[in-house]
C-alpha positions in Angstrom: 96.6 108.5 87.2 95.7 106.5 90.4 95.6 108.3 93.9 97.5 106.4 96.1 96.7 108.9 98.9 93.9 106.6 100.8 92.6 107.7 103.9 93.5 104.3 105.5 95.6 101.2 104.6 95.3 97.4 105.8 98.0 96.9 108.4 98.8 93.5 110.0 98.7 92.9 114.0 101.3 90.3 115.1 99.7 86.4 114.5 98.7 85.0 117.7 99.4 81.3 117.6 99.3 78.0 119.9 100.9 75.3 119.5 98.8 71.2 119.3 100.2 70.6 123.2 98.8 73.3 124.3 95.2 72.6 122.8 93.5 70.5 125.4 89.6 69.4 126.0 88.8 72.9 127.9 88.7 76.0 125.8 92.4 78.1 125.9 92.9 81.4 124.9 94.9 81.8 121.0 97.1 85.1 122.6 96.2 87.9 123.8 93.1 90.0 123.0 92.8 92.2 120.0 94.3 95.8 120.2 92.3 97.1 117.2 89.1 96.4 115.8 89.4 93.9 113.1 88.8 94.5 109.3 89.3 91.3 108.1 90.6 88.0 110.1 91.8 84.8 109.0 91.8 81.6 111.1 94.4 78.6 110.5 93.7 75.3 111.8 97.2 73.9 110.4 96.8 71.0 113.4 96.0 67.5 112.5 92.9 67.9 115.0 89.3 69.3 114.3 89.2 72.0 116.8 86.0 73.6 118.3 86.3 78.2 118.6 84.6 80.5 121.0 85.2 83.9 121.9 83.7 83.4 125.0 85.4 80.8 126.4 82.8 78.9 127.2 79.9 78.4 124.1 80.7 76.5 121.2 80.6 78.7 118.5 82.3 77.1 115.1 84.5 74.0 114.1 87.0 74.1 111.9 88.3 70.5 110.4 92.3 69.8 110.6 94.0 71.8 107.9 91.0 74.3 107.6 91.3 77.7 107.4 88.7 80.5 107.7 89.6 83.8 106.6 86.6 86.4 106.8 86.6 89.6 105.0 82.8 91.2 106.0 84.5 95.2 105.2 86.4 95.1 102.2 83.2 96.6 99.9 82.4 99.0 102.5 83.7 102.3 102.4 85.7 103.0 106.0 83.3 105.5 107.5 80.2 104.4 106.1 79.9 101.0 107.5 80.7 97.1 107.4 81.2 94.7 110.2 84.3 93.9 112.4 85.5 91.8 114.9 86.0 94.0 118.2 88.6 95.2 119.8 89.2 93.4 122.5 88.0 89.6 121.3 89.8 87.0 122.5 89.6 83.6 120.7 90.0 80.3 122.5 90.7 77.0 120.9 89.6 73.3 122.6 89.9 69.6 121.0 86.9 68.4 119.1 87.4 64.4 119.5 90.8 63.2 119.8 93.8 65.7 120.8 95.8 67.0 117.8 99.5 65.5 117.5 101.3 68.1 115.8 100.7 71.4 114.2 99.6 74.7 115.5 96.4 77.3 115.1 97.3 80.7 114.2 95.1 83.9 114.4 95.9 86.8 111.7 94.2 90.3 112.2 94.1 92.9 109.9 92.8 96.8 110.3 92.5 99.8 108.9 95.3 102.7 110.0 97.2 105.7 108.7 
């Protein structure tokens, strides 16, 4: 019989999103920062725009092509004590135009953690 009594469970933070008119040639925060550390993420570039992501604001750190999405799972083989790697509370990510400015769509940001 399986033991559905888990020390944690994956619950969703709400998405942080931004809208194409919004996304302009200088970085802009997606939201607010993170409340929790992350477990697992997942990045939607649902624009018709290649967009360029930082967390800092100000470095380029990663592209992701119009329609793209990234969703990074580094934690779910580790055990929820004993390791793993996750995004830290407190991250904000920022969004900028990479070429031309997107026309429609928007860019969502998804977190997921571990609670009771």
């Amino acid at each position: 019989m399986a033991n559905y009594n888990l020390a944690q469970r994956l619950l969703f933070d709400t998405v942080r999103t931004l809208a194409f008119g919004a996304i302009g040639a200088g970085y802009t925060a997606i939201g607010t920062a993170t409340s929790f550390p992350a477990r697992q993420f997942m990045i939607q570039n649902l624009t018709n725009g290649n967009l360029m992501f930082s967390t800092d604001g100000v470095n380029d750190m990663f592209p992701l092509a119009a329609g793209i999405s990234w969703i990074n799972d580094s934690t779910s083989n580790a055990v929820a004590k004993a390791g793993g790697f996750y995004l830290a509370d407190g991250t904000i990510l920022y969004v900028k135009q990479l070429g031309g400015a997107p026309s429609s769509g928007s860019v969502y940001f998804t977190i997921i953690y571990g609670g009771q």
